[in-house]
PyMOL CGO cylinders between C-alpha atoms (Angstrom):
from pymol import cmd
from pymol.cgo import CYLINDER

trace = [
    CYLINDER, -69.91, 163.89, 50.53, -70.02, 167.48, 51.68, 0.3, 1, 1, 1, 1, 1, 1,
    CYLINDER, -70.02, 167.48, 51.68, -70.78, 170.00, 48.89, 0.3, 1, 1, 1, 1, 1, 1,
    CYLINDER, -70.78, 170.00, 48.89, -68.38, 172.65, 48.86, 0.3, 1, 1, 1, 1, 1, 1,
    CYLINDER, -68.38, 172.65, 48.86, -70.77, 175.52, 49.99, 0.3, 1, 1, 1, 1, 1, 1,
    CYLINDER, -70.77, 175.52, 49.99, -70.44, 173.63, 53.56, 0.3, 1, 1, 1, 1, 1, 1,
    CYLINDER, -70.44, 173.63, 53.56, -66.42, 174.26, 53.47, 0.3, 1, 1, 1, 1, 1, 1,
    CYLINDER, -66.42, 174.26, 53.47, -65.93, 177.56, 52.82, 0.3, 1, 1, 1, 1, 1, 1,
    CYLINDER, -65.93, 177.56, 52.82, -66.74, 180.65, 55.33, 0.3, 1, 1, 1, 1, 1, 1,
    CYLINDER, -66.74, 180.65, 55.33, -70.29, 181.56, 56.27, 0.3, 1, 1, 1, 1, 1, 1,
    CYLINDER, -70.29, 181.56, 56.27, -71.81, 184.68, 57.58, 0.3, 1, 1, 1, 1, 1, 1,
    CYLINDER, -71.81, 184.68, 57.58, -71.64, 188.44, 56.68, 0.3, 1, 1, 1, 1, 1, 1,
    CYLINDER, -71.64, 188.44, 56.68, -69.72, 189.71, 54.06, 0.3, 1, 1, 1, 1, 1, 1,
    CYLINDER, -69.72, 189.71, 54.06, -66.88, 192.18, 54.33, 0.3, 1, 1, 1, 1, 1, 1,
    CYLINDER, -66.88, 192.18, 54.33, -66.21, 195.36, 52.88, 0.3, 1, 1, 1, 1, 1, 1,
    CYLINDER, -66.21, 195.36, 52.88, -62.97, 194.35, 51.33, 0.3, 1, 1, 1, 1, 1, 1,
    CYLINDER, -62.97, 194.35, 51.33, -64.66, 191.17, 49.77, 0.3, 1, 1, 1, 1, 1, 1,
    CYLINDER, -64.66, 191.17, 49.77, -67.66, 193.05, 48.52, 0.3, 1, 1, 1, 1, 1, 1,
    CYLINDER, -67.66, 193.05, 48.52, -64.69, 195.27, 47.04, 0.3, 1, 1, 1, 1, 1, 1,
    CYLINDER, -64.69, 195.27, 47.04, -63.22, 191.77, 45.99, 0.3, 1, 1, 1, 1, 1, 1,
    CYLINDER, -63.22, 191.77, 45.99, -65.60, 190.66, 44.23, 0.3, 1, 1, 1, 1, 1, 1,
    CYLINDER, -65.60, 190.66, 44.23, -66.92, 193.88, 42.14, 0.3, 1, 1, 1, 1, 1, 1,
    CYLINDER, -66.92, 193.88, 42.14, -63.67, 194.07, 40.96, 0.3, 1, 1, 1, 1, 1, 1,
    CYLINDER, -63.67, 194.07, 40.96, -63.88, 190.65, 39.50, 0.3, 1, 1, 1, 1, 1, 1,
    CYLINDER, -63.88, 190.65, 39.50, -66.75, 191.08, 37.49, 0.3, 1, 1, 1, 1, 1, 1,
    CYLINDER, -66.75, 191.08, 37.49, -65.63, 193.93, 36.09, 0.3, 1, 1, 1, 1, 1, 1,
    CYLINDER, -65.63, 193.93, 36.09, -62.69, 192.86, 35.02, 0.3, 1, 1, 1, 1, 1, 1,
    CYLINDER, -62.69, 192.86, 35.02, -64.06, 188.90, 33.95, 0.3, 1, 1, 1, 1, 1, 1,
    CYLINDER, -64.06, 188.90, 33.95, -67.80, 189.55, 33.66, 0.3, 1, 1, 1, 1, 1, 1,
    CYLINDER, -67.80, 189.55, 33.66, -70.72, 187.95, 34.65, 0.3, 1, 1, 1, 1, 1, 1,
    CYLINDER, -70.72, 187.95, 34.65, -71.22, 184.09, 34.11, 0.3, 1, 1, 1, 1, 1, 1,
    CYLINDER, -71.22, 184.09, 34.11, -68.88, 181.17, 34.63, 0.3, 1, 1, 1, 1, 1, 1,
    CYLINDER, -68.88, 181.17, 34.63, -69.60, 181.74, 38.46, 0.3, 1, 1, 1, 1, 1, 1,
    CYLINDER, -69.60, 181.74, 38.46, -67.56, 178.57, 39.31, 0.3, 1, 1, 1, 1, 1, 1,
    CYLINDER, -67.56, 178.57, 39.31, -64.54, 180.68, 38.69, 0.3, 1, 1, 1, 1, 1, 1,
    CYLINDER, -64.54, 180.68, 38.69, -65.15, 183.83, 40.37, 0.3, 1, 1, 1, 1, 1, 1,
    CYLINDER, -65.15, 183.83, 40.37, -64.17, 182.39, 44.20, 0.3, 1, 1, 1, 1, 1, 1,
    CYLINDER, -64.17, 182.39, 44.20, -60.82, 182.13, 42.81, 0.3, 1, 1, 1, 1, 1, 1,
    CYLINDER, -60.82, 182.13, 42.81, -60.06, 184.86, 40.69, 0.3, 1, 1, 1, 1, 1, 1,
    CYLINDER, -60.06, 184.86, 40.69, -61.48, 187.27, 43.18, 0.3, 1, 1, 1, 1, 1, 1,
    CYLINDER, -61.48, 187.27, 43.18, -59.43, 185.44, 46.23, 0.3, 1, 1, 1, 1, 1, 1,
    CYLINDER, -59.43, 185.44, 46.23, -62.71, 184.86, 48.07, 0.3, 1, 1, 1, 1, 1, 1,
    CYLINDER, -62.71, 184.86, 48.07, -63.63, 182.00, 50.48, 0.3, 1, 1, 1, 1, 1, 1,
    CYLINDER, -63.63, 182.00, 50.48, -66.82, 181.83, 49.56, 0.3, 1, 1, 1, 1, 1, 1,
    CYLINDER, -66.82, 181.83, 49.56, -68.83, 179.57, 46.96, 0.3, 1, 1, 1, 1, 1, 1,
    CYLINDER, -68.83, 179.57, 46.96, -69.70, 180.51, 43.58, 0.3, 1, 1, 1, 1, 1, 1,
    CYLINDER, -69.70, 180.51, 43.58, -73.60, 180.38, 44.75, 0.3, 1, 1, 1, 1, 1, 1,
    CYLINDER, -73.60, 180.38, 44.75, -73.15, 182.75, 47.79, 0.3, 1, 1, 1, 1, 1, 1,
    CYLINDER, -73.15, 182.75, 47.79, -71.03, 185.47, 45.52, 0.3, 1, 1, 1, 1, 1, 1,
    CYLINDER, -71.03, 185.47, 45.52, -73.28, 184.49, 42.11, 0.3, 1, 1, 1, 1, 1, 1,
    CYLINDER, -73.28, 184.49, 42.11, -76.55, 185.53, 45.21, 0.3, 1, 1, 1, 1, 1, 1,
    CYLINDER, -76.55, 185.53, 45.21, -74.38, 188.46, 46.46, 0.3, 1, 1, 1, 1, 1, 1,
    CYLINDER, -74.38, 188.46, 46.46, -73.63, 189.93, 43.56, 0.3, 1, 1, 1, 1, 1, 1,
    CYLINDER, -73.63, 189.93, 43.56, -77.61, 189.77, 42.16, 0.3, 1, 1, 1, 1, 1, 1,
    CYLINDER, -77.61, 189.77, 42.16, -78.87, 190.50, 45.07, 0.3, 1, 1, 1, 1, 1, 1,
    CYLINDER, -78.87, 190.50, 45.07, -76.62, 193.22, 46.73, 0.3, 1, 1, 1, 1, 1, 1,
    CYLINDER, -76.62, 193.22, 46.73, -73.76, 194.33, 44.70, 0.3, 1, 1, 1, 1, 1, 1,
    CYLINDER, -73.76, 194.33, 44.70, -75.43, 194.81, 40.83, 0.3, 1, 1, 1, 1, 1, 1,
    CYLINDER, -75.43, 194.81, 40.83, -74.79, 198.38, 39.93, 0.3, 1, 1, 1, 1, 1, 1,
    CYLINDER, -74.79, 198.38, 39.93, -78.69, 198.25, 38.21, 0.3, 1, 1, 1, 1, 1, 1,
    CYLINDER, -78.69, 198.25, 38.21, -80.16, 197.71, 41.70, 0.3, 1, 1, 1, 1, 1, 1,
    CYLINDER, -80.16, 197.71, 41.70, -82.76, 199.54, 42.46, 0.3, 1, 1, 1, 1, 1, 1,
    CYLINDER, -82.76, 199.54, 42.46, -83.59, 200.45, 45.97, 0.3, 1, 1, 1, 1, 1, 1,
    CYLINDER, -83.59, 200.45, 45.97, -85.72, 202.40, 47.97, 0.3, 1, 1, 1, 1, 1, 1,
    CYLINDER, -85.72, 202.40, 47.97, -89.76, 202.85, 47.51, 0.3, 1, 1, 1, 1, 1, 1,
    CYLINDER, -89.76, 202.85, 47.51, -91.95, 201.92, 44.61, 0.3, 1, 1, 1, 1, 1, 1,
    CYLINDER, -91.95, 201.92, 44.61, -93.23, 204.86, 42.94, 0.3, 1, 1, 1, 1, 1, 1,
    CYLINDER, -93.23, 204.86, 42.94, -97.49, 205.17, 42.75, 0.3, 1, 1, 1, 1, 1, 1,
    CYLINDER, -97.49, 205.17, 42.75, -97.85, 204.10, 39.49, 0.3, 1, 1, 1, 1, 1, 1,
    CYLINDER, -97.85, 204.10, 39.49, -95.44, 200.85, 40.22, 0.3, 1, 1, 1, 1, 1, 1,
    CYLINDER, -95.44, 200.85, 40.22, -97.44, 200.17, 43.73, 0.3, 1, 1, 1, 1, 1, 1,
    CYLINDER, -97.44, 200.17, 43.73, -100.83, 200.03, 41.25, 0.3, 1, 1, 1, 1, 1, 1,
    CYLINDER, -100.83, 200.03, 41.25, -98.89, 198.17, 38.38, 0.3, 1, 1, 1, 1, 1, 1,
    CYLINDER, -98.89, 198.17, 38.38, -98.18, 195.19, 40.80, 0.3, 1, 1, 1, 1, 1, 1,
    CYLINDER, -98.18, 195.19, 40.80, -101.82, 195.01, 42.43, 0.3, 1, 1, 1, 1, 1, 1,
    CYLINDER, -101.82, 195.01, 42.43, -103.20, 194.91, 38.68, 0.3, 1, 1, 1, 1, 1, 1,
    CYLINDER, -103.20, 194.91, 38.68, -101.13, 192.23, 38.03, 0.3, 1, 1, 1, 1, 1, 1,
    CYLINDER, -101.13, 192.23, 38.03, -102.12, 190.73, 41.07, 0.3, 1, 1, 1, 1, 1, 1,
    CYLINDER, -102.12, 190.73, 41.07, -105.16, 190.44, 40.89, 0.3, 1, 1, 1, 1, 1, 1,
    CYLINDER, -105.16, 190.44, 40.89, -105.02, 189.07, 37.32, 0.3, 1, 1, 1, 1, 1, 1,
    CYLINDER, -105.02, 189.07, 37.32, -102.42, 186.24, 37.56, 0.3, 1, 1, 1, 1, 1, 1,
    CYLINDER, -102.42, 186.24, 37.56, -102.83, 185.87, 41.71, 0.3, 1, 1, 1, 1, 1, 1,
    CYLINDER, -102.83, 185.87, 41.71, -100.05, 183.87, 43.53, 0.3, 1, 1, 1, 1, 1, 1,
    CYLINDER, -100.05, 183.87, 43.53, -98.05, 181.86, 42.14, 0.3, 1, 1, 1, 1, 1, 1,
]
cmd.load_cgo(trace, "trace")
């Protein structure tokens, strides 16, 4: 049985579905992801907007460079905890 991620549309995302789907969470919140394909009118999974939304579309998103005192806060931690 195919899972339903291998049914709907793959690839990049548009702006009008970007659009789409921040309007959905604003009006319906985060959580109950399973929903959010259909409310929103998208023809996508609830994983792939649930990873597009945390990933890309989160107003809270930082982005750009780490500031100095970041860069040496994550090679202290490094070096105490190592990979993992």
């Amino acid at each position: 049985m195919e899972g339903l991620c291998e049914r709907v549309r793959k690839g990049a995302w548009t702006e009008e579905e970007d659009i789409l789907l921040k309007k959905c969470i604003e009006k319906c919140g985060e959580g109950k992801w399973h929903l959010v394909p259909f409310r929103a009118g998208l023809n996508h999974c609830r994983k792939i907007c649930r990873m597009r939304w945390l990933n890309y579309l989160k107003p809270n998103i930082k982005r750009g460079v780490f500031a100095a005192d970041e860069v040496d806060l994550i090679i202290r931690l490094h070096n105490l905890l190592g990979n993992r």
